[in-house]
VOGU-3710 file (C-alpha; in Angstrom, 3 decimals, decimal comma):
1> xxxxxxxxxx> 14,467/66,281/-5,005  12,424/68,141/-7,221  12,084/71,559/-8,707  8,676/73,222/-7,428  8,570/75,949/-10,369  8,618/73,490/-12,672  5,291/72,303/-11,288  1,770/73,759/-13,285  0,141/73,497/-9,729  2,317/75,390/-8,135
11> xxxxxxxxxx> 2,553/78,332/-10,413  -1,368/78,304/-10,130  -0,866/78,633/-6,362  1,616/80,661/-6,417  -0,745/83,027/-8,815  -3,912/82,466/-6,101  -1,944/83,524/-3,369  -0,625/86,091/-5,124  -4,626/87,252/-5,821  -5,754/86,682/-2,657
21> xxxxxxxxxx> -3,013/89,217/-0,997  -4,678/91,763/-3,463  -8,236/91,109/-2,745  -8,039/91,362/0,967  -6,179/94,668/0,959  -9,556/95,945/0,318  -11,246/93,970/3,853  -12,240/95,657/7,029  -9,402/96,656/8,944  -10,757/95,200/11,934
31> xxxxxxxxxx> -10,115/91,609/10,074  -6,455/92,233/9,908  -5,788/89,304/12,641  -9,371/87,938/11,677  -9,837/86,714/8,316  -7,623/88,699/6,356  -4,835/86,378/8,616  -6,576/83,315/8,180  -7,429/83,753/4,120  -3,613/84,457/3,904
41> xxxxxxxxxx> -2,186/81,974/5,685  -4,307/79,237/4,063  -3,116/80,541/0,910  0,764/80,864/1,048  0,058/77,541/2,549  -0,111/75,789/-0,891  2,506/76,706/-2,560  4,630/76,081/0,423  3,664/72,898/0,941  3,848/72,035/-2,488
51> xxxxxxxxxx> 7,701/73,716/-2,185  8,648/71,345/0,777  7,060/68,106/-0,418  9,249/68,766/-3,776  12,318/69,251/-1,173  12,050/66,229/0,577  12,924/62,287/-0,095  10,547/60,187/-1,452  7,375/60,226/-2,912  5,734/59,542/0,444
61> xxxxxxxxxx> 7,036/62,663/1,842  5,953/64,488/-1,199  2,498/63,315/-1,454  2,246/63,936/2,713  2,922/67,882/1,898  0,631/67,573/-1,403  -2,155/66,483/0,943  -1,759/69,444/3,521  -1,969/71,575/0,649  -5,111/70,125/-0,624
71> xxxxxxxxxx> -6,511/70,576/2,977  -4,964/74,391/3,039  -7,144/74,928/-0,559  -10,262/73,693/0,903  -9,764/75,793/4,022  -9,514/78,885/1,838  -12,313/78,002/-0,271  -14,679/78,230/2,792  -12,931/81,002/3,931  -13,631/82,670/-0,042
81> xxxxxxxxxx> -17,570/81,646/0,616  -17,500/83,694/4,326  -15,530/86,256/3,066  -18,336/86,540/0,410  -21,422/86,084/2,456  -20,551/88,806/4,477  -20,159/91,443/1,845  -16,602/92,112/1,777  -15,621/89,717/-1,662  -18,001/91,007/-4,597
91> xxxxxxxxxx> -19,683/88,152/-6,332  -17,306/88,776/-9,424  -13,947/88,402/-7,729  -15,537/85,815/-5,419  -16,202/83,562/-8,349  -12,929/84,483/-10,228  -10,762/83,248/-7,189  -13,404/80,299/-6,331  -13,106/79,093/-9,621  -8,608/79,285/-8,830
101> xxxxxxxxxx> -8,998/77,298/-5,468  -11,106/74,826/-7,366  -9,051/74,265/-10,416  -5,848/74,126/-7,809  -7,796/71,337/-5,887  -8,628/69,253/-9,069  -4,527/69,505/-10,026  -3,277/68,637/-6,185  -5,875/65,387/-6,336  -4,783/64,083/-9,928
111> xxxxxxxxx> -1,579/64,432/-8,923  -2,066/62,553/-5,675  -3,733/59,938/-8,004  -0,920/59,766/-10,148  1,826/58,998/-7,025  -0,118/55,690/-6,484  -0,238/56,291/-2,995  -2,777/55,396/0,194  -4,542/57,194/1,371
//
């Protein structure tokens, strides 16, 4: 068993989630079970995952939960470009956050590459 907090990529998710709560407070309040749901969920889906893959045995297990987060980051990331496209992310925060789910998806894949494990 490992200790989540001790992972860098989980702090950074921990961080983007933390961002992304903030920058939807400011969405359409008819996208409160729309995409402010969806952005969120796909979000504190990271770190979670990252959280139960460090709780479980084996580093099968772990990397299973490392991939699901991977998959939550790139759901977000379209989710950042929508969110953008229809006027309710300014370009400034849109990039800031972008540029989060992108760096978190470079540290979940190195990682992956580092367990030694197929695909």
């Amino acid at each position: 068993m490992r200790d989540f907090r001790k992972l860098k990529v989980w702090e950074k998710s921990h961080e983007l989630a933390l961002e992304i709560y903030r920058a939807t407070r400011s969405f359409p309040k008819e996208e409160l079970y729309g995409l402010i749901s969806q952005m969120r969920r796909s979000v504190a889906s990271i770190p979670t995952n990252i959280a139960e893959g460090c709780g479980r045995d084996g580093t099968a297990e772990l990397g299973r939960f490392m991939r699901i987060a991977l998959g939550s980051a790139s759901e977000l990331e379209y989710q950042l470009l929508l969110s953008f496209d229809l006027g309710m992310l300014k370009e400034e925060i849109f990039k800031k956050l972008s540029s989060m789910v992108c760096e978190i998806k470079k540290m979940l894949t190195g990682y992956l590459k580092t367990m030694i494990l197929p695909a």
